[in-house]
N, C-alpha and C positions, 0 to 999 in steps of 0.2 A: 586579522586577515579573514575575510570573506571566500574561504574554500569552494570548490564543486559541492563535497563533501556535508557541508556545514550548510549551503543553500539548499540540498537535498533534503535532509532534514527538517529544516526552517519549513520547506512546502510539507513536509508530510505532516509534521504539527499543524497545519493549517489544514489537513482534511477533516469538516465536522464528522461527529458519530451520524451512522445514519447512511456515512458515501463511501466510497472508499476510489484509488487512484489506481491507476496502471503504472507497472514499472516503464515502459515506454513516453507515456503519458508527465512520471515526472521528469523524465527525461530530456522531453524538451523541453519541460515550464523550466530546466533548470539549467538551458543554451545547451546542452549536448544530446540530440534527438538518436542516435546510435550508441550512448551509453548505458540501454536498459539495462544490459547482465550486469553493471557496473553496479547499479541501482540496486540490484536483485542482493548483490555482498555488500552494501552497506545496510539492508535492511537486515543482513542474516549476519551480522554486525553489531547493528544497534549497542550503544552502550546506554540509553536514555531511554528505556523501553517502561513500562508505558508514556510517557511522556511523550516518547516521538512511536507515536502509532503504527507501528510496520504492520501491526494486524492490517491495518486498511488499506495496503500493496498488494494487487492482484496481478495476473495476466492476464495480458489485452481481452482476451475469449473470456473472460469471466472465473478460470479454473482458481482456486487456491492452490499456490504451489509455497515451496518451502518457509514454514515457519518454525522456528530453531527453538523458540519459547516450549515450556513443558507443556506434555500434552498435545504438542506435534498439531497437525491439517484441522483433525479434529477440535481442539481446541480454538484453534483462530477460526473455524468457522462457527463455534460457540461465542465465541465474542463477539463476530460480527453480526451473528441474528441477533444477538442483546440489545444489539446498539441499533437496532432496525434496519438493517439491512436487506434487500431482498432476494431471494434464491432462486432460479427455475432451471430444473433437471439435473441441479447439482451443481451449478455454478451462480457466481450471483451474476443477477439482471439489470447487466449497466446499463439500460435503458430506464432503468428502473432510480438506479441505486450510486451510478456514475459521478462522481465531483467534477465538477468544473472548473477548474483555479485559474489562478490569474497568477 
């Protein structure tokens, strides 16, 4: 069976290193465009982590918000400058750095 759930993830494993998505953003690649917060507890969730990359879920504005993994904001924005991502004035620069999915 093909979940919400299960399709949420399926996209997030599909963001390269390098981009990273919006909780909004997977929200509607995933047919529910009003289930960001939804989004937000399946990343802070995750049972498949690294494999399903919640590091690379942001909010819309660029901010890093909750990452459950050790080593908390800081951390996941250690991983995501790793992975090339890019940053201006504290947030990353989805103009920059934004995935595109399909």
């Amino acid at each position: 069976m093909n979940t919400f759930k299960n399709t949420v993830y399926r996209l997030t494993r599909a963001i390269p290193k390098g981009k990273v998505a919006t909780y909004g953003q997977l929200a509607r690649l995933a047919g529910r465009p009003k289930a960001a917060r939804m989004i937000g507890t399946f990343m802070r969730t995750n049972p498949d982590a690294p494999h399903t990359p919640c590091h690379r879920v942001v909010a819309s504005n660029g901010a890093l918000t909750g990452y459950s993994g050790k080593g908390g904001i800081q951390e996941k924005r250690t991983m995501l400058e790793v992975e090339g991502v890019h940053f201006n004035h504290g947030k990353v620069d989805l103009s920059r750095s934004l995935w595109i999915g399909s």
